[in-house]
Steps between C-alpha positions, in 0.01 A plus 500: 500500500660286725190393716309415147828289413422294816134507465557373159751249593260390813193425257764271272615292745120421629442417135791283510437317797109514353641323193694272693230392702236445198748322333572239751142469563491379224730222535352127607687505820413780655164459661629160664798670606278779664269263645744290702700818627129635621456153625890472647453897672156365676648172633812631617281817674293216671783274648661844610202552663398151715917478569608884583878520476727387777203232625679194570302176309646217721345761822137373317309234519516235224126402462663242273711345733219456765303345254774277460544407864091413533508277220817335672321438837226379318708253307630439875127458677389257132777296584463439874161444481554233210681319783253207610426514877244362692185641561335515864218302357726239353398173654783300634522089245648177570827520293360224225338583201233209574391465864307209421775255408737595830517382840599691804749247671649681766348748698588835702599472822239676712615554868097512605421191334461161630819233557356333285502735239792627601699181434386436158625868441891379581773417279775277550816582354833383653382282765346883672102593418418845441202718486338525173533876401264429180313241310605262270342443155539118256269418254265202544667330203876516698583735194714819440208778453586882436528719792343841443508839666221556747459881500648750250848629650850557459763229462734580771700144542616261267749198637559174537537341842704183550241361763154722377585470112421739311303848680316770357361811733231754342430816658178644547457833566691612864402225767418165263789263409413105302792299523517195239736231548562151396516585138650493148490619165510845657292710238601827707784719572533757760354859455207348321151658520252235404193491541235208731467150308882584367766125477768503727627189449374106508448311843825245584707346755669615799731395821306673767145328442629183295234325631251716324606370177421741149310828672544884523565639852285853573508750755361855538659752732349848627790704614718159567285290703344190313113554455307154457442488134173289530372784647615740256404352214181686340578816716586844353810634604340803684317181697809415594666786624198574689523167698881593540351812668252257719782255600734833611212603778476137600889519544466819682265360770660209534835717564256664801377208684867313491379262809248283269688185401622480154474162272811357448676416194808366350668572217648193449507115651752259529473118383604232698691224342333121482768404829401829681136383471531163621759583809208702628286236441705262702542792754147468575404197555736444718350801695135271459675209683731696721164638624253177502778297732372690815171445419588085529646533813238643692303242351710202651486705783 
């Protein structure tokens, strides 16, 4: 009896739960509700499965984070490389942005040139001459004229001089270096990147080459040492540091053979005042008549 009691008892409470289960099938919300715990049982089994338990996340790689760091260094690499900076095959221009209405006044001093030449290439300035270290630019007209950048580059000095006037220095590349001086109306600050044909500034005045009058003052130097900017001009800069490379073996044989006489040259030459001048004058000719009395005596003689 007591077996068919619990048999009995069994079979009702499958009914019950049978009931139970029919009737909340048959409720709106139960389908959804069974759906997202299928859906919530599946994702949860998958995560469990690509992260096992004790796995440490921050041990892992973040794919997202490197993806993060490339787009960063390519930010980086966009940026440099919108930094203007002159190209090998950049040809070298007269600082003007019309060549046609300029004059070249004063010229590099070339130690291989002629006296002649090299006399019209010195500047007076406080009763000394020096050496001409670059060429000097007026317009044919006597007036101010913009002063432009001859190669793309860097600005790497910007100041004003109380004998130059205003200077400007662009960098090109490693080895290349354009001074500008004699200026104002300085268009350009330092840390500029500008690009070849940029304004620096307007031609004007200065103390050291007064003479000059209204002109721009230009020099180019490879690793420090002036280069002759006539010569540069029209030149890429890969030209130039090839010639630099030329002028080093030149140096280097010269260094070997130090018994072959070198051409002298000085850096800088005195001026005699008006008296100075005419003592010597006086000086000698009285060494021509000092020297012509002997010559009367014999002939009395």
């Amino acid at each position: 009896m007591k077996d068919e009691e619990k048999q009995q008892s069994a079979a009702r409470e499958k009914r019950g739960a049978g009931s139970k289960l029919r009737r909340w099938s048959k409720n709106k919300w139960f389908w959804p509700a069974a759906y997202l715990s299928a859906c919530a049982i599946l994702l949860g089994t998958y995560f469990l499965i690509q992260n096992p338990v004790g796995t440490d996340q921050s041990d892992e790689e973040d794919p997202f984070g490197e993806e993060e760091e490339y787009a960063e260094e390519n930010e980086r690499g966009t940026d440099e490389d919108s930094t203007p900076t002159a190209a090998e095959d950049e040809t070298m221009q007269m600082p003007v942005s019309d060549e046609e209405s300029v004059d070249i006044i004063g010229y590099y001093y070339d130690h291989d040139a002629a006296a002649e030449e090299q006399q019209d290439a010195l500047v007076y300035y406080n009763n000394m001459y020096y050496q001409n270290k670059g060429i000097d630019l007026a317009d044919q007209d006597g007036e101010a004229f913009e002063v432009t950048a001859a190669a793309t580059g860097e600005v790497v000095n910007v100041e004003e001089d109380d004998i130059l006037g205003h200077v400007v220095d662009v960098k090109h590349g490693d080895d290349i270096v354009t001074s500008y001086s004699s200026l104002e109306d300085i268009e350009v600050v330092e840390g500029d990147t500008i690009t070849q044909g940029s304004v620096l500034g307007m031609a004007s005045r200065n103390l050291y080459n007064s003479d000059a009058g209204i002109h721009a003052h230009f020099e180019i130097r490879r690793n420090g040492e002036p280069v002759n900017p006539t010569e540069a001009f029209h030149q890429s800069l890969q030209a130039l540091n090839t010639s630099e490379n030329k002028e080093d073996d030149e140096t280097a044989r010269d260094e070997e053979n130090p018994d072959e006489e070198e051409s002298s040259s000085l850096q800088e030459f005195p001026i005699f005042d008006g008296d100075d001048e005419e003592e010597e004058e006086e000086s000698e000719d009285q060494q021509g008549e000092d020297s012509e009395e002997p010559d009367e005596d014999e002939t009395e003689e």
